[in-house]
C-alpha positions in Angstrom: 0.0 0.0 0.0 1.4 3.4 -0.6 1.2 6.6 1.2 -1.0 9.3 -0.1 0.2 12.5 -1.2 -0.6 14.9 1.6 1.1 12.3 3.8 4.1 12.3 1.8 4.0 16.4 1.9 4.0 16.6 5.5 7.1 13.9 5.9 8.8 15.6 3.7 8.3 18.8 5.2 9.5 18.0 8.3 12.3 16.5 7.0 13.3 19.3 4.6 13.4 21.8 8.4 14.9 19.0 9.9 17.8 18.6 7.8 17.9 22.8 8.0 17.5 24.0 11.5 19.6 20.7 13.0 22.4 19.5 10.1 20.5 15.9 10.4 23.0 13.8 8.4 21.4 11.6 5.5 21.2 8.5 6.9 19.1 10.2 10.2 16.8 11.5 7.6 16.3 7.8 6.0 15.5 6.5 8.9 13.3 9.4 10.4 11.4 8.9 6.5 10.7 5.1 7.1 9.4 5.5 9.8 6.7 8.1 9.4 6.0 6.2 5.9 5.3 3.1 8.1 3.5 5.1 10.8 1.1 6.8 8.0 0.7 3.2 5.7 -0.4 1.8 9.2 -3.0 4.4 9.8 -4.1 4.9 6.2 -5.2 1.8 5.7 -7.3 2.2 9.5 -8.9 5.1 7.9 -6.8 7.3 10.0 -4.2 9.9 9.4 -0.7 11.1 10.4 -2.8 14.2 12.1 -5.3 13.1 13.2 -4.2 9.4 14.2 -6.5 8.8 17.3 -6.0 8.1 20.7 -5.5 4.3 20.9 -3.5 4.0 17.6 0.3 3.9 18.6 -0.3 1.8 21.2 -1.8 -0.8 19.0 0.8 -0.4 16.6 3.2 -1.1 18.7 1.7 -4.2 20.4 1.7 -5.5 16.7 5.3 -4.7 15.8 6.2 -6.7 19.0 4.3 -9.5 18.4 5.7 -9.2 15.2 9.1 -10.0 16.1 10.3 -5.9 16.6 12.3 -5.5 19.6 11.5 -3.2 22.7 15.1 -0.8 21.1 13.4 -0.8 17.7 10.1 0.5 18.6 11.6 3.3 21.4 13.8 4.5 18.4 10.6 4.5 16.6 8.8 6.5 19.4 11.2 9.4 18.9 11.2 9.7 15.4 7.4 10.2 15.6 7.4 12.7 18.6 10.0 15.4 16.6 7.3 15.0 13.6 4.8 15.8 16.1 6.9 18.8 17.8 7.3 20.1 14.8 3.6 20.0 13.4 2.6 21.4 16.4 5.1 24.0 16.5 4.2 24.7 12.9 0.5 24.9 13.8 -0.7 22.2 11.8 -2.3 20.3 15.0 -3.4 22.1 18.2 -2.4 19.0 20.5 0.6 16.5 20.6 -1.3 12.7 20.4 1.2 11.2 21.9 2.2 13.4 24.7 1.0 10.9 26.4 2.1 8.0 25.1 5.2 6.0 27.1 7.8 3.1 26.6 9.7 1.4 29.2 13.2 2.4 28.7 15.4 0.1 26.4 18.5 -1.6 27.9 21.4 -0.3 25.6 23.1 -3.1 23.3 26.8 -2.9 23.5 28.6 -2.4 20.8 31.3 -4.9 19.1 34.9 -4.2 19.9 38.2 -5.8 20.1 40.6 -6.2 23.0 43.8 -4.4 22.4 45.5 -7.2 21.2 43.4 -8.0 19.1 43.5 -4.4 17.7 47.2 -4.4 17.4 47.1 -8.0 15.4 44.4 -6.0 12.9 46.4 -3.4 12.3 50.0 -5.7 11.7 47.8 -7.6 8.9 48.2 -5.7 5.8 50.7 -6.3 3.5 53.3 -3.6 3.5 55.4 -4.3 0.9 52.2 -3.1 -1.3 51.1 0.6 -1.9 47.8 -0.5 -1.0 49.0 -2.3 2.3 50.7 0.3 3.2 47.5 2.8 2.5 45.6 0.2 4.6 47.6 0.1 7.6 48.1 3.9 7.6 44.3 4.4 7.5 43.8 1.5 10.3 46.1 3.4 12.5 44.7 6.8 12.0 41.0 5.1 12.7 42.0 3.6 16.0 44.5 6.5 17.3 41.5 8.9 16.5 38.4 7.1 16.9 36.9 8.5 13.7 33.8 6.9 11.6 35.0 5.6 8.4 32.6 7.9 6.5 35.2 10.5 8.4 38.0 8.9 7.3 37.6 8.2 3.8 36.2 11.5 3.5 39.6 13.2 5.0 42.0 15.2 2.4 45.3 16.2 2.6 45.1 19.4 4.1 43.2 18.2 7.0 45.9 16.6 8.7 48.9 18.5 10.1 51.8 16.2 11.1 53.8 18.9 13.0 50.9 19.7 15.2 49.9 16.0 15.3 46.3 16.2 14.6 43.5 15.9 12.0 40.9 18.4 11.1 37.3 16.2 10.9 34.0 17.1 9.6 31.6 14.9 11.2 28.2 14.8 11.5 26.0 17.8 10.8 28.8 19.0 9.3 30.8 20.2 12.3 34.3 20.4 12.9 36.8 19.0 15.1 40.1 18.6 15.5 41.8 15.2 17.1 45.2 14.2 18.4 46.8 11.2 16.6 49.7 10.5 18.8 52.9 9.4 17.7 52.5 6.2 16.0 49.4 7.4 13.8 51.6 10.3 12.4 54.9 8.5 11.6 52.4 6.2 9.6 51.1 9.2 8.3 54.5 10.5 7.2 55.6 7.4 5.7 52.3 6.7 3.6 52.6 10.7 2.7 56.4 10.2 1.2 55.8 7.0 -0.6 52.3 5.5 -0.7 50.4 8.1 -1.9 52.4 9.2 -4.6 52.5 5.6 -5.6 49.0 5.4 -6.0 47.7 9.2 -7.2 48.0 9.6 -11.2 47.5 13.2 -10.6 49.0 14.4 -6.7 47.3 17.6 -6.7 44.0 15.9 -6.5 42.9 16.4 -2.8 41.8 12.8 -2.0 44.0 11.3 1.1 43.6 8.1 1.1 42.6 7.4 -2.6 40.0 4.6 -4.3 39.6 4.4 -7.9 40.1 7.5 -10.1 42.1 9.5 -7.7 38.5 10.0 -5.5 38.7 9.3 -2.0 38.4 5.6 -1.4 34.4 4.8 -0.6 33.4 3.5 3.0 32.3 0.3 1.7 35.2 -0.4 -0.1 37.1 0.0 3.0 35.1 -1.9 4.8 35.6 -5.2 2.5 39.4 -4.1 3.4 38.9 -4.5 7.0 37.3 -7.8 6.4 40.1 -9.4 4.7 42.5 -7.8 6.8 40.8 -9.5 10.4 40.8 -13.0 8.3 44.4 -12.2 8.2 44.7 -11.4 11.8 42.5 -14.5 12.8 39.5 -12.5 14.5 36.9 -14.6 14.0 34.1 -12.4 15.8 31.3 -10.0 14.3 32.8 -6.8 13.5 31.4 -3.5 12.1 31.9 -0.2 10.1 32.7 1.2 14.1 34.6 -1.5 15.3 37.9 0.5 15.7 35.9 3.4 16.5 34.3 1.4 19.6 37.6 0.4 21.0 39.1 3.5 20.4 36.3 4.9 23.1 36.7 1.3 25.0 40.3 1.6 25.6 40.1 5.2 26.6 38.0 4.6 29.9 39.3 1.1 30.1 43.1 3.1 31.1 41.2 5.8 32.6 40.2 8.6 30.4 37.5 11.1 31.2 34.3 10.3 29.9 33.6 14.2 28.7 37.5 13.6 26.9 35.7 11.0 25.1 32.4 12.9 24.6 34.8 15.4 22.5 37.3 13.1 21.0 34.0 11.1 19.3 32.6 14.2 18.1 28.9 13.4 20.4 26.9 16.0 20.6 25.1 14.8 23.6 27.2 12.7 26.4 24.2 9.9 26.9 25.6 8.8 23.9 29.4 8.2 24.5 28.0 6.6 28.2 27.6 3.1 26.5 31.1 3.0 26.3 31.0 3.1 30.0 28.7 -0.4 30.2 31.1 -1.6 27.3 34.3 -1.1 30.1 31.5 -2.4 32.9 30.6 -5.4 30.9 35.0 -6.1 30.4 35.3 -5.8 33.7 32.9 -7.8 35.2 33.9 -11.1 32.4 37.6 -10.4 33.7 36.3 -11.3 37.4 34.2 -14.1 36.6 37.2 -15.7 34.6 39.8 -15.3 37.0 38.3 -14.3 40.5 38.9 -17.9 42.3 35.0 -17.3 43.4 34.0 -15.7 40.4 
């Protein structure tokens, strides 16, 4: 069943002020889209609409997601995309009353990310080949993701005059399109400097072009390409468990509390705008902890 027009109008409405008044990346926006497609299909075909959606409605929706196999996490991230749709058409004066002002989930036990125990980080990062251009590209961009904790998007995305090697750190553009600027320590640079002096130049037909760590074409190398690099490149290593776009990015964070950061460090080192998001890292250390004394606690 598809949406009907004014439906579609108001989404994408909200959407288009989203994306304007808050820098919501594009991948936000998908996800706030499908949702308020699904919302509106639901009470379309109940003879409902997104503004007028009646009392009882979410509620039953959401009984039926679960018993459909959606989990408690799925359906609160659900919940909020539909409360900033109906902030904003209330704020926009397009309903006199928020419908589900009312409306409350119990709060959802935060999954913890996949990471990698520091050995298992530094046998990741000792896998590509280096007597390669390519290895050599691969292992530079490894260290620069684990020493600064960036998203791939950011690092595929960097170019050569974001990074300053006497100063030791890299400008980012992150999400929303802001700006930071993160310490790589040491090791991260003198990759840095060697990849700079002989890998790059190796593998750019045309050097002026602004791409860091190049792909095809001289254009920066795409995140998913990089992530079928990562893949071979734990094969290599012999990690054998799940990983993920984030995984250096997680134990980055993960390492930083596990040897005592500050968690408001790590806030600003991520790039989160909000600190309840960098506090998963603090079950993540929680969760090491407490496997460490049930292995080796004699009454563990």
């Amino acid at each position: 069943m598809t949406v009907g027009e004014d439906a579609v109008a108001l989404i994408e409405a909200c959407l288009d002020d989203l994306w304007l008044g808050q820098g919501a990346s594009d991948n936000t926006l998908a996800a706030y889209r499908r949702d308020l497609t699904a919302w509106s299909r639901w009470l379309e075909a109940r003879d409902a609409t997104l503004l007028v959606p009646g009392f009882d409605a979410l509620p039953a929706w959401l009984e039926e997601r679960r018993d459909g196999g959606y989990k408690l996490r799925s359906n609160a991230r659900l919940l909020s995309s539909l409360r900033r749709f109906y902030r904003w058409a209330l704020a926009e004066g397009r309903i006199d009353h928020d419908p589900l002002a009312e409306v409350r989930l119990p709060p959802a036990r935060p999954s913890l990310p996949n990471t990698l125990e520091e050995d298992e980080v530094e046998r990741l990062l000792a896998a590509p080949d280096l007597d390669s251009e390519l290895g050599l590209r691969d292992r530079t961009m490894l260290e620069v993701l684990y020493a600064a904790g960036l998203r791939v998007s950011e690092l595929v995305g960097l170019t050569t005059d974001a990074v300053n090697l006497r100063q030791g750190v890299v400008r980012v553009r992150g999400k929303g399109d802001k700006e930071r600027l993160v310490p790589l320590g040491e090791e991260a640079v003198d990759w840095l400097s060697r990849y700079l002096r002989t890998g790059r130049p190796a593998l750019m037909r045309d050097p002026t072009r602004p791409a860091l760590f190049p792909g095809r074409g001289d254009a920066c190398l795409t995140r998913q390409a990089f992530w079928h690099r990562i893949k071979a490149h734990a094969l290599v290593a012999g990690i054998d468990r799940p990983l993920s776009p984030h995984t250096l990015r997680h134990a980055f964070a993960t390492h930083l509390l596990n040897h005592g950061a500050n968690l408001r460090v790590v806030q600003l080192l991520l790039g989160h705008s909000d600190l309840s998001t960098t506090q998963i890292y603090t079950h993540v250390a929680q969760a090491r902890l407490e496997a460490l004394h049930a292995d080796h606690h004699p009454r563990g």
